[in-house]
OpenMM code with the backbone's topology and positions (N, CA, C; nanometers):
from openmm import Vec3, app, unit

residues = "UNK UNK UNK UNK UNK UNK UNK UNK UNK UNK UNK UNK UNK UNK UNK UNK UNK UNK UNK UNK UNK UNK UNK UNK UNK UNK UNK UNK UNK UNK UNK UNK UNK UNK UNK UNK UNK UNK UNK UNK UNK UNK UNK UNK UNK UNK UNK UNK UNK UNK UNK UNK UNK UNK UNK UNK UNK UNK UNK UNK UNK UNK UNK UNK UNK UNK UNK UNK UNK UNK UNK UNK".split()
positions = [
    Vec3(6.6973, 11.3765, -1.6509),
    Vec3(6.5586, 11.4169, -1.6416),
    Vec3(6.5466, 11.5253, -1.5355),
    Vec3(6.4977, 11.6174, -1.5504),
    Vec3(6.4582, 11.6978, -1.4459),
    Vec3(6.2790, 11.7507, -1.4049),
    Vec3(6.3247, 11.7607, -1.2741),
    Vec3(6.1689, 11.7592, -1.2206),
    Vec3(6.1156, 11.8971, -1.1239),
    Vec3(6.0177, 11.9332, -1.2186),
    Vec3(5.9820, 12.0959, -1.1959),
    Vec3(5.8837, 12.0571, -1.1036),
    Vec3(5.9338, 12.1277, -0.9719),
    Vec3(5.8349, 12.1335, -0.8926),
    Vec3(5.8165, 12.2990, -0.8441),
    Vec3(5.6543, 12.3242, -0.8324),
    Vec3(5.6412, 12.4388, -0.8002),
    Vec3(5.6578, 12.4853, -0.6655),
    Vec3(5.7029, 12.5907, -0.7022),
    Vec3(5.7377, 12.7036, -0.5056),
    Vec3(5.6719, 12.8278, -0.5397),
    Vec3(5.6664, 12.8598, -0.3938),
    Vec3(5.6485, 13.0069, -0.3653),
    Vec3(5.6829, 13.1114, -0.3452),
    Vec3(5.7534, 13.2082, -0.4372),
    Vec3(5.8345, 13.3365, -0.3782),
    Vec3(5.7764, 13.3996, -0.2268),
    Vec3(5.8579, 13.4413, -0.1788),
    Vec3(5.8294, 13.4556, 0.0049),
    Vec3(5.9170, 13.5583, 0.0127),
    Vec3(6.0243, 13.5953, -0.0552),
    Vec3(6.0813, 13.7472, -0.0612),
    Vec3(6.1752, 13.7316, -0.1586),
    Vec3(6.2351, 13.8805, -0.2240),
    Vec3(6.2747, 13.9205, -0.3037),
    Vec3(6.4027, 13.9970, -0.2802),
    Vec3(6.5321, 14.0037, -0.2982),
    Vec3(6.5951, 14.0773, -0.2579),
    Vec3(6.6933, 14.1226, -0.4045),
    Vec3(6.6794, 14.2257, -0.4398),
    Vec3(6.7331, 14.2423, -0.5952),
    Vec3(6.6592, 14.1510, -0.6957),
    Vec3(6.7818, 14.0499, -0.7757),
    Vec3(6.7375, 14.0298, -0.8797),
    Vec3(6.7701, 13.8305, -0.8068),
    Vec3(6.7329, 13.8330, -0.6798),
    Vec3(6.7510, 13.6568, -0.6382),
    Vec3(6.5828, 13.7270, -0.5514),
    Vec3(6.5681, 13.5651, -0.5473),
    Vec3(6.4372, 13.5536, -0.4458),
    Vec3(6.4312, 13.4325, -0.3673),
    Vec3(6.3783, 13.4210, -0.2772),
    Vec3(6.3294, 13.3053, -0.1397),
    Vec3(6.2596, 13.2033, -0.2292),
    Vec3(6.2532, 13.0776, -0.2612),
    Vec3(6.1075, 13.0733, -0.3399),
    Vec3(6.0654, 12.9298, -0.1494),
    Vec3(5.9492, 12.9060, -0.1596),
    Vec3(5.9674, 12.8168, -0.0535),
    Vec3(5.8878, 12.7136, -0.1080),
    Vec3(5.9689, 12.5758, -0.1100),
    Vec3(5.9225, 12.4401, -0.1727),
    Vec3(5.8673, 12.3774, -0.0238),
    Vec3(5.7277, 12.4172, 0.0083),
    Vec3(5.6637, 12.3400, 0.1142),
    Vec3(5.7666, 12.3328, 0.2264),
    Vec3(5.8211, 12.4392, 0.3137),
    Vec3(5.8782, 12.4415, 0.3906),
    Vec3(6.0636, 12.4505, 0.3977),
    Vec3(6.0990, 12.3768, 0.2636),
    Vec3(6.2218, 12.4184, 0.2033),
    Vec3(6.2640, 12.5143, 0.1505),
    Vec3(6.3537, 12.6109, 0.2022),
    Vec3(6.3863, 12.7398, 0.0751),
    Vec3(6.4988, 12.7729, 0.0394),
    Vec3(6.5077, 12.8184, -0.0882),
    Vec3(6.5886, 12.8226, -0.2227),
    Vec3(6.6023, 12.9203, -0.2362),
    Vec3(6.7436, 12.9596, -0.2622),
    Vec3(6.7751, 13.0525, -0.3386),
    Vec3(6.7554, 13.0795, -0.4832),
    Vec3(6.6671, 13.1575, -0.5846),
    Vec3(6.6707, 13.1533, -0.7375),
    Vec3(6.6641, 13.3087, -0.7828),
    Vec3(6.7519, 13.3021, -0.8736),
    Vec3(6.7658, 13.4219, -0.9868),
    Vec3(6.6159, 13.4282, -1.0239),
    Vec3(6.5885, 13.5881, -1.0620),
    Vec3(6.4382, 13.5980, -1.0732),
    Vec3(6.5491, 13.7150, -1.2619),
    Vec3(6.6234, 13.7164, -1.3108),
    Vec3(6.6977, 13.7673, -1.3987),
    Vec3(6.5765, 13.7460, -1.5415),
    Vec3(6.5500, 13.6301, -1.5233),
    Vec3(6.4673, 13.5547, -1.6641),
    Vec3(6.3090, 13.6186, -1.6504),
    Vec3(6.3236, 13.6437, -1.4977),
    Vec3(6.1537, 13.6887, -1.5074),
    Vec3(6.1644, 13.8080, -1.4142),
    Vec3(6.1630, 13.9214, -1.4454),
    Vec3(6.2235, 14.0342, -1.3794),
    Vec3(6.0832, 14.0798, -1.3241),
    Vec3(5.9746, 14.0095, -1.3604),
    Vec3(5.8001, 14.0524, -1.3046),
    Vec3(5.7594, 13.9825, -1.1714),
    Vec3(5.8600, 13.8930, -1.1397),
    Vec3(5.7878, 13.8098, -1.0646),
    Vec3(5.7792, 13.8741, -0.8958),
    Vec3(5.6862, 13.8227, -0.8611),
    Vec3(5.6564, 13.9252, -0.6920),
    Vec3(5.6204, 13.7915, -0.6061),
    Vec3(5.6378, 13.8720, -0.5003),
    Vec3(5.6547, 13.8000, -0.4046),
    Vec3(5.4818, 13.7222, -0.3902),
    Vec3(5.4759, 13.6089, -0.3695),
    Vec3(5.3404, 13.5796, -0.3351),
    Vec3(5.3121, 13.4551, -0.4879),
    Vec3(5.4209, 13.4869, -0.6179),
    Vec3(5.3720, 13.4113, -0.6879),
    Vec3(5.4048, 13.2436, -0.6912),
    Vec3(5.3568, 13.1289, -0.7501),
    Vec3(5.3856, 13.0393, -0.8133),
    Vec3(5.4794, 13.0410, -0.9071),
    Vec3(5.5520, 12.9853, -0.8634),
    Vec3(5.6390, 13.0124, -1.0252),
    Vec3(5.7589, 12.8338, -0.9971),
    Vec3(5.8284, 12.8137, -1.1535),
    Vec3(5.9043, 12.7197, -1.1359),
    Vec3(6.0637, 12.7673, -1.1792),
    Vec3(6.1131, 12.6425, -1.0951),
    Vec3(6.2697, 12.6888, -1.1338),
    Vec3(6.3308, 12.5970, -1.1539),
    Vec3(6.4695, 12.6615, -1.2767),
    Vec3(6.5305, 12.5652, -1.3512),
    Vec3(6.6488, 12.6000, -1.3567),
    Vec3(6.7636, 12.4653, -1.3052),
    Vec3(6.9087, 12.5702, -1.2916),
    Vec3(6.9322, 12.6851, -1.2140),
    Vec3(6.8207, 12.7308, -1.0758),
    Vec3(6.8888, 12.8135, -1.0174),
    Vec3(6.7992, 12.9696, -1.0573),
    Vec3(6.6909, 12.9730, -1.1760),
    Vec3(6.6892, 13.0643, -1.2462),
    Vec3(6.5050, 13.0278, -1.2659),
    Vec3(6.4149, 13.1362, -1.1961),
    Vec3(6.2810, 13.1285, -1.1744),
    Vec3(6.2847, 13.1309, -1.3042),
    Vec3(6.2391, 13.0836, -1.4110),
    Vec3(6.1437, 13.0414, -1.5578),
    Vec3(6.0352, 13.0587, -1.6256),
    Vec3(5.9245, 13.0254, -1.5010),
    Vec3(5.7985, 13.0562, -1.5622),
    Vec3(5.7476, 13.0617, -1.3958),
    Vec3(5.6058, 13.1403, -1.4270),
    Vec3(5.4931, 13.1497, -1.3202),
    Vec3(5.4274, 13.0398, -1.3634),
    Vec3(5.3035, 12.9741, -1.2388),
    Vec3(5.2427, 12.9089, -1.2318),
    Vec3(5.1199, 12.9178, -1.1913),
    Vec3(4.9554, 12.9200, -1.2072),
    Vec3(4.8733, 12.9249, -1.2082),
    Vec3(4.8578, 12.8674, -0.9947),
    Vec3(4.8604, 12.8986, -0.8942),
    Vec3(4.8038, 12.8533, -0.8052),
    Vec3(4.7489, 12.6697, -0.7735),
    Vec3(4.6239, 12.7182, -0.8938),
    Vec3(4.5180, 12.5916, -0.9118),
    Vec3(4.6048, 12.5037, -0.9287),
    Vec3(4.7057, 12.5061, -1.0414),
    Vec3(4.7542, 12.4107, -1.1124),
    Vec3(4.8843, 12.3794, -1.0558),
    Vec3(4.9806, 12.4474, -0.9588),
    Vec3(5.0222, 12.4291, -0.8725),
    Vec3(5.0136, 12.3187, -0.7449),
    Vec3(4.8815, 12.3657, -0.7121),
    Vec3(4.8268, 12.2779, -0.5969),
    Vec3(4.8036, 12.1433, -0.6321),
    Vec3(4.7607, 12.1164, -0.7939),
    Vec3(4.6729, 11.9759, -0.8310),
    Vec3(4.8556, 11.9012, -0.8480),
    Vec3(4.9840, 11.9767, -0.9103),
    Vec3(5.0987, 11.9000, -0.9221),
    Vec3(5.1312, 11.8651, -0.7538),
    Vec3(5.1542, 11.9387, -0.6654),
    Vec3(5.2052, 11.9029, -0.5463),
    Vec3(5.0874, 11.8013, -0.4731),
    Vec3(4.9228, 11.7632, -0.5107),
    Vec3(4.9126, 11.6727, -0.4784),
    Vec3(4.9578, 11.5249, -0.5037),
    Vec3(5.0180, 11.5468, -0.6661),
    Vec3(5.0501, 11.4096, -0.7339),
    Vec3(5.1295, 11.4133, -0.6369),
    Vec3(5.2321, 11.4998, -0.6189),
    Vec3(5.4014, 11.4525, -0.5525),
    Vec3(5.3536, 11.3639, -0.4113),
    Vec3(5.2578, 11.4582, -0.3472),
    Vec3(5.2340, 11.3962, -0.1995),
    Vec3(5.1556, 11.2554, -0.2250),
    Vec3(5.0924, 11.2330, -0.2951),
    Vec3(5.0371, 11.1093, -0.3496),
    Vec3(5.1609, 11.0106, -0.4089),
    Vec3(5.2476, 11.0106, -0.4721),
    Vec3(5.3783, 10.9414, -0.5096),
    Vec3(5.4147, 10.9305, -0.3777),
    Vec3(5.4579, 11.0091, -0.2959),
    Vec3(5.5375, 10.9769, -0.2018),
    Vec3(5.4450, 10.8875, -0.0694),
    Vec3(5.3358, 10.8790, -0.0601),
    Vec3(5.2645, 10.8147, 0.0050),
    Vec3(5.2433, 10.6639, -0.0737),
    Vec3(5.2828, 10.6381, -0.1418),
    Vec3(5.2760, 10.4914, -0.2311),
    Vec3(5.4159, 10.4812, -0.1867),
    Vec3(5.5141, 10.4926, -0.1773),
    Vec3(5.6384, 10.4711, -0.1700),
    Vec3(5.6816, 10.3995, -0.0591),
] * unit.nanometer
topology = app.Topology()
chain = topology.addChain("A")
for resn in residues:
    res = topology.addResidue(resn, chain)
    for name in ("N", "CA", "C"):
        topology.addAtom(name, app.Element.getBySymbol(name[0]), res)
């Protein structure tokens, strides 16, 4: 099973980018989405940014997570 959680690109260097998972940051291929800029939502899979993500809808998934992890 895998579990898409959204980040934030925070810089760009070629065709890899920063993305930052709430203080954690990742290295990901931006190859699949050659549009993506710094500042967006976006998710990653295997290493390899995938899709952008709406902000709004961003924010409402990372409350579930912080809500799961506060039941825990």
């Amino acid at each position: 099973m895998c579990l898409a959680i959204p980040g934030k690109i925070v810089e760009i260097d070629g065709t890899n980018a920063i993305i930052d998972y709430g203080g954690i940051r990742k290295k990901a291929s931006i190859l699949v989405m050659p549009d993506a800029a710094v500042g967006d939502m976006v998710i990653v899979h295997a290493g390899f940014v995938i899709s952008k993500i709406d902000e709004k809808e961003a924010q409402k998934t990372l409350s579930v997570f912080r809500t799961i992890d506060e039941i825990r």
